[in-house]
N, C-alpha and C positions, 0 to 999 in steps of 0.2 A: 411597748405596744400591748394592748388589753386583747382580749379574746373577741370584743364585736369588731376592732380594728385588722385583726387577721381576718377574720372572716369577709370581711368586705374586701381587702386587698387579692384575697383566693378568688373571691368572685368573679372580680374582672381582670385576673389573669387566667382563671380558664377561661370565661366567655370571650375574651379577647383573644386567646389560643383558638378557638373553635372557629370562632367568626374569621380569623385570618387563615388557617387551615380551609374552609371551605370559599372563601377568595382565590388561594392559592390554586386549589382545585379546578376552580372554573377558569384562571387565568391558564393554567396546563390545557385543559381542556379546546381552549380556544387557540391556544399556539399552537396546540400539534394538531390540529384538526385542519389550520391553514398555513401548516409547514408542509414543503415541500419534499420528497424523497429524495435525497441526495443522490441516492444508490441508482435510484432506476432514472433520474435522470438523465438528457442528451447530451454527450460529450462531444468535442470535435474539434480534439486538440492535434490528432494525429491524421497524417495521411494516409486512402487506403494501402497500399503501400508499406507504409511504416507500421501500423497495426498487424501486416502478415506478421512481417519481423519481430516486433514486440513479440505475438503471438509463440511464436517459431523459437526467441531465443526463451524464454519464460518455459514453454515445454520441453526446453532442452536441460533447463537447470534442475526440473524438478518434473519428469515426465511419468506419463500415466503406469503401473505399473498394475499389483494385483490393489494397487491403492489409488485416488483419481489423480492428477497430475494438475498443472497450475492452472491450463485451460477448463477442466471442470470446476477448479473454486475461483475463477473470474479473474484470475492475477491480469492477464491484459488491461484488461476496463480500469481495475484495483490500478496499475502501473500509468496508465495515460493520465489517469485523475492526480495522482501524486505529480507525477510532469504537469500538468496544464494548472493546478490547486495549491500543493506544497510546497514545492520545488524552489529556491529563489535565483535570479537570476543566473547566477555562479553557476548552480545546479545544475539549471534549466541548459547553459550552454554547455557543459559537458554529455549532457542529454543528445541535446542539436549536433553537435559533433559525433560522439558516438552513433547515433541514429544512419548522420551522414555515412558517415564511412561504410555500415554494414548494408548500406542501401546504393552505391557508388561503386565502391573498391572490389569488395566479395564479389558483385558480377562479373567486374572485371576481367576477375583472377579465376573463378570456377566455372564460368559462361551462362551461369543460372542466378537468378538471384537465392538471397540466404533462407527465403521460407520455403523453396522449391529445391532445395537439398538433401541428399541425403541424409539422414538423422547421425550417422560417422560422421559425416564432413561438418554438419552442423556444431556436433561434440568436440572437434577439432578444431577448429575456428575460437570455440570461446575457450580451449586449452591455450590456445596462443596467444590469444589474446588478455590470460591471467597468466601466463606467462613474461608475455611485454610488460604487465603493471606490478610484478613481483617485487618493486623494491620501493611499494608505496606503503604508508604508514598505517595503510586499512588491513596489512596481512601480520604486519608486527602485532610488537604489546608498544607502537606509536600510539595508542589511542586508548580512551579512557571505555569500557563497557556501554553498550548504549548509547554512542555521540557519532554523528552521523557525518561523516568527514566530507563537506563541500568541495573539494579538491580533489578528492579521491579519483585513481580514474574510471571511466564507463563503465568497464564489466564488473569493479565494484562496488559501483554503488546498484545497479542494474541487478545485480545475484542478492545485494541485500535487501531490497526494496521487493523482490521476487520474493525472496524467504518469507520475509513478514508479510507479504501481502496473502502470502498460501496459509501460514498457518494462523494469519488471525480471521481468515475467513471461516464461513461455517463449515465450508468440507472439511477442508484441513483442520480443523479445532477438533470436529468430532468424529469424525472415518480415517484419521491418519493419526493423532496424539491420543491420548489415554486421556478420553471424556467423561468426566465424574460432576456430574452437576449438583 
């Protein structure tokens, strides 16, 4: 290749860089302009009802202290969207079951339901209830770093699904972990 042959070749792969750069642009442009918000979008996957509990057990795992707790970085909304969006079936019904029971049985048994409890009784409740699930493979070294065990029971996939949802939020990213942007 000679020196007028490079140069024409440079030519039209920057102007062809350029030109596809500012396509790309305007294709961004126009996507996120008539994309939708995910975040603040209407949810209504859960009953009102189950959103106390949600609410109730999410601030028990991780509650407001002199730092905000899971109800100030949105873990509820964060927690119904992963059941109603991520969740798959298997999931979804250990969800449905767990949901059940703290919405059924706990009145039951303490004459109140679980988000009109004492914040003890609430703490004790999901002690027991990681207690019952103690010899699941979510508390061993069963499971590989990062793999989200579909089987697992309620309270642990519910405490892990709480954790990530608190600190990959913005409060929890940046008023609770050491924020270095």
């Amino acid at each position: 290749m000679n020196r007028r042959e490079f140069l024409q070749c440079a030519a039209v792969l920057v102007s062809g860089a350029g030109f596809s750069q500012l396509a790309l642009t305007k294709e961004q442009k126009i996507f996120l302009a008539g994309a939708p918000d995910y975040i603040a979008g209407k949810i209504n996957y859960l009953s009102p009802v189950r959103r106390l509990i949600v609410a109730a057990m999410a601030e028990t795992i991780i509650p407001k202290t002199d730092t905000p707790g899971a109800i100030d970085a949105g873990v509820p909304l964060y927690l119904e969207r992963m059941m109603a969006d991520w969740l798959n079936a298997e999931e979804q019904a250990v969800f449905e079951a767990g949901l059940a029971d703290m919405e059924t049985r706990r009145p039951a048994e303490y004459g109140k339901p679980f988000h009109a409890l004492a914040p003890e009784q609430q703490r004790q409740i999901l002690v027991d209830m990681e207690a019952a699930a103690a010899d699941s493979a979510w508390y061993g070294g069963g499971r590989a770093p990062g793999v989200f065990l579909s089987d697992a029971p309620f309270i642990c996939q519910f405490k892990e699904l709480t954790v990530f949802g608190f600190f990959t939020s913005e409060v929890g990213s940046t008023q609770v972990l050491r924020y270095d942007p």
